[in-house]
C-alpha positions as CSV (number, residue, x, y, z in Angstrom):
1,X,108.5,139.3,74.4
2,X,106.8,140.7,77.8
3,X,108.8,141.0,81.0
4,X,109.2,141.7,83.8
5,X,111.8,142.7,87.0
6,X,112.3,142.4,89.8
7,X,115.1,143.4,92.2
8,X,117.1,142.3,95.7
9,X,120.5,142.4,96.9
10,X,122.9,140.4,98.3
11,X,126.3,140.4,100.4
12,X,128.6,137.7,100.7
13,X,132.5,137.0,101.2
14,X,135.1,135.2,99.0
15,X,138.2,135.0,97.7
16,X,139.8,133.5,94.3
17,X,142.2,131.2,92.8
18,X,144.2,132.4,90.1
19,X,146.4,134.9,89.4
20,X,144.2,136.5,86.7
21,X,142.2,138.2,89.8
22,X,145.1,139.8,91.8
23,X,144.3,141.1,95.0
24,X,141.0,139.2,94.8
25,X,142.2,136.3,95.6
26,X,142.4,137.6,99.0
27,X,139.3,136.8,100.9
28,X,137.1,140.3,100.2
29,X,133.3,141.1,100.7
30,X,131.3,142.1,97.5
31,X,127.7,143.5,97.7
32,X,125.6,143.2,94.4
33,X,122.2,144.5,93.7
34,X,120.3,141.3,92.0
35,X,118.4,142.1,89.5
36,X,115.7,139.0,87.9
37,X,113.9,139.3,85.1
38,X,111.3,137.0,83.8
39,X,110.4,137.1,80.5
40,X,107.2,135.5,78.3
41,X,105.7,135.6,74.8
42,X,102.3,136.2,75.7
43,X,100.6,137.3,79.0
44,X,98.9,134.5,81.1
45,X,95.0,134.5,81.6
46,X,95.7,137.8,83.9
47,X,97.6,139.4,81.2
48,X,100.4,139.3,83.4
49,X,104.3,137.8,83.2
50,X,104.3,136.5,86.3
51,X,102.9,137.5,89.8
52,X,105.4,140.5,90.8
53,X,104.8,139.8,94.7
54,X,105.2,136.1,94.4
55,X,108.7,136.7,92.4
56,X,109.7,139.0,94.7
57,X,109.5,136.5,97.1
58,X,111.0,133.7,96.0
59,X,114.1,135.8,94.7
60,X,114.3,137.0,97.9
61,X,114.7,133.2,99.1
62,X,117.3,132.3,96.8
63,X,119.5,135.6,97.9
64,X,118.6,134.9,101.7
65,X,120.7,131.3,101.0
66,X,123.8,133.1,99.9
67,X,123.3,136.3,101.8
68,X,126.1,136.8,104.8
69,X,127.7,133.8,103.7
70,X,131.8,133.6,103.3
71,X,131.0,131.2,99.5
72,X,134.5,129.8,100.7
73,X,132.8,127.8,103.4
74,X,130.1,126.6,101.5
75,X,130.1,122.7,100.3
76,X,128.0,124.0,97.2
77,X,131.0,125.9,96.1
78,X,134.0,123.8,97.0
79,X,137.1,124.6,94.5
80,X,135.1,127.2,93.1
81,X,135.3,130.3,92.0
82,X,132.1,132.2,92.6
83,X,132.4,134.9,90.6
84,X,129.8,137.3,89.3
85,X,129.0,135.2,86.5
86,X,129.1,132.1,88.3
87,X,126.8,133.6,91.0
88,X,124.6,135.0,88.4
89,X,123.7,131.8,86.9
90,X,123.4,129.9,90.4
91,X,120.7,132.7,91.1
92,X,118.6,131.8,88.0
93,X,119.2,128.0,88.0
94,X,117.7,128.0,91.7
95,X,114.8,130.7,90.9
96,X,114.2,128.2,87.7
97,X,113.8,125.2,90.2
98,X,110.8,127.1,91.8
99,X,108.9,127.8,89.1
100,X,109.4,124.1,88.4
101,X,107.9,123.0,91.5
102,X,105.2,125.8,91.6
103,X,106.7,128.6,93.9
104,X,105.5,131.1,91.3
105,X,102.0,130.2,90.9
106,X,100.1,128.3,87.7
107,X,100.9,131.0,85.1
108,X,104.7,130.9,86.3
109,X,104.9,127.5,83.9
110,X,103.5,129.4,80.5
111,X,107.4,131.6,81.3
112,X,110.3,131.1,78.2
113,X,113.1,132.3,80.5
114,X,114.7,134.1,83.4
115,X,117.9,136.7,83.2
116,X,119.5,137.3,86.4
117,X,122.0,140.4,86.6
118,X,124.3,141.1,89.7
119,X,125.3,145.1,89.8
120,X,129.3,144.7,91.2
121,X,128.5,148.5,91.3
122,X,127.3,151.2,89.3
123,X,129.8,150.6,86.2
124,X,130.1,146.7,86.2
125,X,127.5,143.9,85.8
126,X,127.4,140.3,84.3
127,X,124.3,138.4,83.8
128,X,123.2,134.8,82.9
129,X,120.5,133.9,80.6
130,X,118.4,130.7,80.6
131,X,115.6,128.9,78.8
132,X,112.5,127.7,80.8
């Protein structure tokens, strides 16, 4: 399996329900470093995963929709809680949309799947993993 990754961040604001997360449950800022991978079997015509500069960009349009949001105030998220996890596979579900609808070029459709990872910081992570 070929891949490739590509990287953004993203800051937001939010707070919990539940007593499971303590002092999270406070409204808190969290800043993650968003990694996305794309993955294939076999390179496209170009012997490439997928165009780097294109998924750079279009990650970076699904991170500008969350970015210097409070997730609190969001309709998408109502009764939610957004945590890593949750965020994680929002990320992926809304990069998956584009290559759906062509964001990623031609050879974006040929992909299996798509891992997004959010850094919490430099010893925690979580990550979702999803079928194209």
């Amino acid at each position: 399996m070929f891949s490739i990754t590509v990287r953004d961040h993203l800051m937001i604001a939010h707070s919990f329900r539940g007593e499971v997360f303590g002092p999270a449950q406070r409204l808190h800022g969290a800043t993650f470093l968003v990694d996305a991978t794309f993955r294939r079997a076999e390179l496209d015509d170009d012997n490439i995963v997928v165009d780097i500069g294109l998924a750079t960009q279009e990650l970076g349009g699904v991170v500008s929709e969350l970015n210097y949001r409070n997730l609190d105030n969001e309709p998408d998220f109502a009764n939610t809680n957004t945590s890593t996890e949750f965020l994680a596979k929002v990320i992926a579900d809304r990069l998956a949309e584009r290559v759906h609808k062509g964001a990623l070029g031609e050879g974006a459709r040929g992909l299996a799947g798509i891992t997004v990872t959010l850094h919490e910081s430099h010893i925690a992570w979580a990550s979702y993993e999803r079928a194209l």
